[in-house]
C-alpha positions as CSV (number, residue, x, y, z in Angstrom):
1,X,139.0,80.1,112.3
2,X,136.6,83.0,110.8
3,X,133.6,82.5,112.9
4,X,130.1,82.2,110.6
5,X,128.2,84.9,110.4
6,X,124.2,84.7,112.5
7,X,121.3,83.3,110.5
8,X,119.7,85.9,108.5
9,X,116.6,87.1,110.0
10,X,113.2,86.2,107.3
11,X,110.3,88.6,108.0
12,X,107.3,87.5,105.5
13,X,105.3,90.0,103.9
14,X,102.4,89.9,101.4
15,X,103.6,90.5,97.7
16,X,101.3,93.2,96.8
17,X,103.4,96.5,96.1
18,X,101.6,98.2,99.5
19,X,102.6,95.4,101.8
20,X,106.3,95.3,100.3
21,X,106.8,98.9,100.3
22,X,105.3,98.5,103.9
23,X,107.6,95.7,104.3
24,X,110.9,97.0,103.3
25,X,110.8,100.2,105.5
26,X,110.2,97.6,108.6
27,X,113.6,96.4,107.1
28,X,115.6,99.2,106.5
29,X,114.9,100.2,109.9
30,X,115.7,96.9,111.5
31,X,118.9,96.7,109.3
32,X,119.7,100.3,110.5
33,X,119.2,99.7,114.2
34,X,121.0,96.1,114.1
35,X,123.9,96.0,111.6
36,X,125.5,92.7,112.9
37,X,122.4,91.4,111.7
38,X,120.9,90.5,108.1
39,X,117.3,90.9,107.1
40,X,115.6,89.2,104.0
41,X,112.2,89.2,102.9
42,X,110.0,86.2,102.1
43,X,106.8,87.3,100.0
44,X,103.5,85.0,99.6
45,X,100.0,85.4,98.5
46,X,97.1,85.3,100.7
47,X,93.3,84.4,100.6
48,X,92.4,87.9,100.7
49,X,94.6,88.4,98.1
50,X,93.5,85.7,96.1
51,X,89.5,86.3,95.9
52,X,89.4,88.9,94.2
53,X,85.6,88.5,92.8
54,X,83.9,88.3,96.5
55,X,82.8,91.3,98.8
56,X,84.9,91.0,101.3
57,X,82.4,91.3,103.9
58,X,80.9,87.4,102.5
59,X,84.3,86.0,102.4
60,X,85.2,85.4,106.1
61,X,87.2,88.4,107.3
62,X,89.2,86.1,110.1
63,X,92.7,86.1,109.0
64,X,92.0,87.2,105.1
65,X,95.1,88.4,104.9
66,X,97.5,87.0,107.7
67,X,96.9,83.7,107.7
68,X,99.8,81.9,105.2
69,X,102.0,84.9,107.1
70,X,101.3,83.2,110.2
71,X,101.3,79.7,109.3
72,X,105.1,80.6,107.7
73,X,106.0,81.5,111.1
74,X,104.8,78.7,113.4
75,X,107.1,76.5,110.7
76,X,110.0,78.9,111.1
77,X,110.1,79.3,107.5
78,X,110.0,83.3,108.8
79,X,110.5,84.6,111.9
80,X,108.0,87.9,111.7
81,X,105.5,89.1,109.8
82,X,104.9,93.1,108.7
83,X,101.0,93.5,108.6
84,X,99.1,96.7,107.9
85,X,97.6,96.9,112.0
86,X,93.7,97.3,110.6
87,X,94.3,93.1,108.8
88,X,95.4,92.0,112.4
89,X,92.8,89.8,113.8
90,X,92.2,90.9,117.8
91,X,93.0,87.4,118.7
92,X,95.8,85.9,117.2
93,X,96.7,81.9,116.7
94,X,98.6,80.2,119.7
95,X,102.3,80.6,119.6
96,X,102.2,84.1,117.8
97,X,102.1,87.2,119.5
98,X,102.1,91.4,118.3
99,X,105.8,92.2,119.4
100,X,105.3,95.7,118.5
101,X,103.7,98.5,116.5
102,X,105.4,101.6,114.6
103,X,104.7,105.1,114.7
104,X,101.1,105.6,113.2
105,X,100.8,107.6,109.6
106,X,97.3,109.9,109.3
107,X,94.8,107.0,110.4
108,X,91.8,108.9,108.6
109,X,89.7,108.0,105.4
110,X,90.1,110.0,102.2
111,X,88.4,110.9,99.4
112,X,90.0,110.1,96.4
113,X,88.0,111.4,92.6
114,X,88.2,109.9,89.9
115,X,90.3,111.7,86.7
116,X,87.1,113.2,85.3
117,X,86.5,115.6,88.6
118,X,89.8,115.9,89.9
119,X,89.8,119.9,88.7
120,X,86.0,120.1,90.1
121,X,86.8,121.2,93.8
122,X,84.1,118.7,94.7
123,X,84.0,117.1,98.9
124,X,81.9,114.2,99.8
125,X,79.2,117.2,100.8
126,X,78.8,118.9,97.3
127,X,78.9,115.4,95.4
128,X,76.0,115.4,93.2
129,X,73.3,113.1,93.8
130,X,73.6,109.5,92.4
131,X,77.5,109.7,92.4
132,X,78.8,106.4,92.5
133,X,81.6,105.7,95.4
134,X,83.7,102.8,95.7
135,X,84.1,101.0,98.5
136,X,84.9,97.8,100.2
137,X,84.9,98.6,103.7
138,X,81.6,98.6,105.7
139,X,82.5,100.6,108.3
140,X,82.8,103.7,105.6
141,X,80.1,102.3,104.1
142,X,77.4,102.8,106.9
143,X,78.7,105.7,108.4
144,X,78.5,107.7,104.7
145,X,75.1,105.9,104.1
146,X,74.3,107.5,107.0
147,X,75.6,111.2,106.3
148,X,75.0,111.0,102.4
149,X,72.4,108.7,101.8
150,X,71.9,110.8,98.4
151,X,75.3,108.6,97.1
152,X,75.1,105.6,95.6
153,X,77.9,102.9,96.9
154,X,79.3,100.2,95.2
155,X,81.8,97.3,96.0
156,X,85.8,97.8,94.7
157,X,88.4,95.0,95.5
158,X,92.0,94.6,93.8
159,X,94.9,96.8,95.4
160,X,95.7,100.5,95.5
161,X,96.7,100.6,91.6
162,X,94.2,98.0,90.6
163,X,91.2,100.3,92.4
164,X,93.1,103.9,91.0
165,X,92.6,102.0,87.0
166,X,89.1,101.4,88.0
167,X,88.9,105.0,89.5
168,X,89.9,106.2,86.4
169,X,88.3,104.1,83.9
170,X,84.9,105.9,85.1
171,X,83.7,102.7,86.6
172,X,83.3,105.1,90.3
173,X,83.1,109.1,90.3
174,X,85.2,108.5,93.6
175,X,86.9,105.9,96.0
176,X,87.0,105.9,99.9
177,X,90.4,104.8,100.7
178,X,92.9,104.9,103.9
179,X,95.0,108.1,103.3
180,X,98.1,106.2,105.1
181,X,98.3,103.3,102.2
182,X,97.6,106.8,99.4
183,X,100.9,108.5,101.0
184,X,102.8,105.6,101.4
185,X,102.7,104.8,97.8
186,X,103.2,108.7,96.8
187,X,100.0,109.3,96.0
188,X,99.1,111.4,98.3
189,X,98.3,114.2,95.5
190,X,95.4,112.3,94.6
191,X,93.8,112.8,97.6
192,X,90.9,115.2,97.2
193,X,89.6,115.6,101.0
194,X,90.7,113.8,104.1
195,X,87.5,113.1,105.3
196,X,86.8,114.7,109.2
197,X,86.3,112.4,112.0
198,X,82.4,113.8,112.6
199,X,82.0,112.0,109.0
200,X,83.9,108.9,109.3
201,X,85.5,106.9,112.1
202,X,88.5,105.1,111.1
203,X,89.4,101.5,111.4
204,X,90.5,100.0,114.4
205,X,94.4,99.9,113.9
206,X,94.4,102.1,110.3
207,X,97.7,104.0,109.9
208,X,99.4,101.7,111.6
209,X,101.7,98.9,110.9
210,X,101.9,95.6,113.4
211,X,105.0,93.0,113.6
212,X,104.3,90.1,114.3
213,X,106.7,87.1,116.2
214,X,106.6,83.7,117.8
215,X,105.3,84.0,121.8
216,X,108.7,81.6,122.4
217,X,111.9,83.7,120.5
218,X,112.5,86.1,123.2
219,X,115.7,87.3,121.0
220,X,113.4,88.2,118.0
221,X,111.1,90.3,120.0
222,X,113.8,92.3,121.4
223,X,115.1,93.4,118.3
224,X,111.4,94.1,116.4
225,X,110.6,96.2,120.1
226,X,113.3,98.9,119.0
227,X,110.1,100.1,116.3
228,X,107.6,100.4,119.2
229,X,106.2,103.5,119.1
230,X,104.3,104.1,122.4
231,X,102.2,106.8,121.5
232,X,100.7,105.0,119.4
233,X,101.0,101.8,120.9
234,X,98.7,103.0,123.9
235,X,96.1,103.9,121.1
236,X,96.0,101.2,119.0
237,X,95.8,98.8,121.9
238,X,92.7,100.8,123.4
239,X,91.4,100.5,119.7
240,X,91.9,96.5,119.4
241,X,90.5,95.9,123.4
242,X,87.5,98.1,122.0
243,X,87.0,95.9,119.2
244,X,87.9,92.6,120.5
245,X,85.3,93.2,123.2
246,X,82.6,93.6,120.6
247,X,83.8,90.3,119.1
248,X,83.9,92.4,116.1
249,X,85.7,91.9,113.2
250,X,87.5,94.4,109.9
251,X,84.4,93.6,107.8
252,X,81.9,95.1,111.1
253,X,80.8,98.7,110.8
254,X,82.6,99.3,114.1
255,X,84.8,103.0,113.6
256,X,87.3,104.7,116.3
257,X,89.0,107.5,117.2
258,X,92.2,108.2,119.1
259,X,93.8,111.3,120.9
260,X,96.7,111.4,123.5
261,X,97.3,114.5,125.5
262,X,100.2,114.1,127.9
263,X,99.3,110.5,129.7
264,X,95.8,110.7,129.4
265,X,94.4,108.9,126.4
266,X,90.9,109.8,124.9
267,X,89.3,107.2,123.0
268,X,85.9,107.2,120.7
269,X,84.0,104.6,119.3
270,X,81.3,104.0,117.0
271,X,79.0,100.3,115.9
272,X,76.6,101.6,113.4
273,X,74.1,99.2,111.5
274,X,74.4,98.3,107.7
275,X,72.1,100.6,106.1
276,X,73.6,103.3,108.1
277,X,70.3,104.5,109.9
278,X,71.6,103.8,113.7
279,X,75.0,104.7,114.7
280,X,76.1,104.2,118.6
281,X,78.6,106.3,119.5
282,X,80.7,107.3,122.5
283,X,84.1,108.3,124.0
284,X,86.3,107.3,127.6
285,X,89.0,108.9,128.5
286,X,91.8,107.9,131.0
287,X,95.9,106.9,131.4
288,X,97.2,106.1,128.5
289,X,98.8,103.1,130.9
290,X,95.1,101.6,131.0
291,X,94.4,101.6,127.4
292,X,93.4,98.3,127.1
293,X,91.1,98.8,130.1
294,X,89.6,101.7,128.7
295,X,88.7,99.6,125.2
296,X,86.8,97.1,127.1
297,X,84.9,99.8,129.1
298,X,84.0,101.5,125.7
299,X,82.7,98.5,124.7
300,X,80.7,97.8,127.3
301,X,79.2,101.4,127.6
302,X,78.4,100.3,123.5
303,X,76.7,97.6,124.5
304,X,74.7,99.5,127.0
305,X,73.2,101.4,124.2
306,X,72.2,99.0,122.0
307,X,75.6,98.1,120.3
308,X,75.1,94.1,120.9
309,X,71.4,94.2,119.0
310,X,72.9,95.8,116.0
311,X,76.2,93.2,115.8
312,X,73.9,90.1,116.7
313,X,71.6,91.0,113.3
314,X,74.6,91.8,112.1
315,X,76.2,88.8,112.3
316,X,73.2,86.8,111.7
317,X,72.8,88.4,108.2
318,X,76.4,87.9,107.2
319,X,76.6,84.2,105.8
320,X,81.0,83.8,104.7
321,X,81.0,82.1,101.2
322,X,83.7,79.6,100.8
């Protein structure tokens, strides 16, 4: 009798070409690290992905774009989900829990110029005046409102090609986008500065990708763990405490930055207001075995300063359309 081979395992992914390429690495190195096992992917579309025509920042950022992932696995239609870390809500639906997170590609923000001044030499400092920069993210938003407030900024949605076309198309003299997602896709060449961490605090998670797996299939987690990569494990869970604390979510100017030297884990954070004219920011340091601990006492050292006034307008000015 030939004995049947185990149930393929289903991870779901998103279907734009980011997420799959995202995706199908996850796969490749399951499938290399367990060969008496198969792996297929499931693709679906998700609100985020949907709206289109909506800052992000009025939609409702809670789950944008993990949502139908996760629903998929509490039916056991999939039994993981590959997210880009910086989607991941902080608190996750019962049932489902982070089983592990890969080894982090360059978290920071980059300049990307648009065809017309891609010979120019130009850096977010010696932009003309007026320049137009696209951007969907708050967080970059008020932080280069803050350091360039001679730059005009305007909204750009779609993904990475989509927002490259409009790039190009002159509609923006230059984007602000994650230089992980730019690489990943091979276009790193396009990528006119990485902008420095005095500038622009990257997004809690960025770089990053997150697998996620039912609380209750012990045998699923095991096999996703072989991708944990502590390093940057420790620093992305020091990131989420930190922003979890501050009940802060992806569309909040709330920025970080992470270092580990040996076991001691340094980690900076920043909550900065709208218009960019206040930015709060500070830094802890510690093990790298307390990182969690060390995000809740950045928040609270935040909050000290003046961190819960600026979220509190914050969140009373931000009014989700549905």
């Amino acid at each position: 009798m030939i004995a049947s081979s185990p149930t393929p395992i289903r991870i779901g992914s998103r279907k734009s070409q980011l997420a799959l390429v995202q995706t199908e690495w996850v796969q490749a190195e399951l499938q290399a690290r367990h060969s008496d096992r198969q792996f297929e992917v499931l693709t679906m579309t998700t609100q985020g992905d949907n709206i289109l025509d909506v800052a992000l920042a009025k939609i409702g950022d809670k789950g944008l774009f993990t949502k139908e992932l996760e629903l998929s696995m509490l039916r056991r239609d999939t039994d993981l989900a590959v997210h880009s870390l910086k989607d991941l809500p902080t608190h996750l639906p019962d049932g489902l829990m982070l089983g592990a997170i890969t080894e982090r590609e360059d978290p920071a923000d980059a300049l990307v110029l648009s065809a017309k001044h891609l010979d120019s030499g130009l850096q977010l400092d010696t932009l003309p005046a007026g320049s137009v920069i696209g951007t969907s993210s708050l967080r970059r938003l008020a932080q280069l409102r803050h350091h360039f407030p001679h730059l005009e900024f305007k909204d750009v949605r779609g993904n990475l090609n989509t927002r490259l076309q409009k790039l190009d198309a002159d509609e923006y003299d230059a984007l602000i986008l994650a230089v992980a997602g730019m690489k990943r896709l091979g276009f790193g060449d396009r990528i006119s500065q990485v902008i420095p961490t005095e500038l622009s605090l990257y997004a809690v998670g960025q770089g990053a990708l997150g697998i996620e797996c039912r609380t209750n299939d012990p045998d699923i987690l095991e096999i996703i763990k072989t991708l944990e990569h502590p390093g940057t494990a420790a620093r992305c869970l020091a990131e989420r405490a930190f922003l979890r604390q501050l009940e802060g979510g992806c569309q909040v100017p709330i920025g970080v930055h992470t270092v580990i030297s040996g076991d001691e884990l340094t980690l900076m954070g920043l909550v900065a207001s709208l218009d960019g004219k206040t930015l709060i920011k500070d830094s802890v340091s510690g093990p790298s075995s307390d990182a969690e601990t060390l995000g809740f006492t950045l928040a609270e050292c935040l909050r000290d300063q003046g961190a819960s006034a600026i979220l509190e307008d914050i969140f009373a000015t931000m009014r989700p359309e549905r």
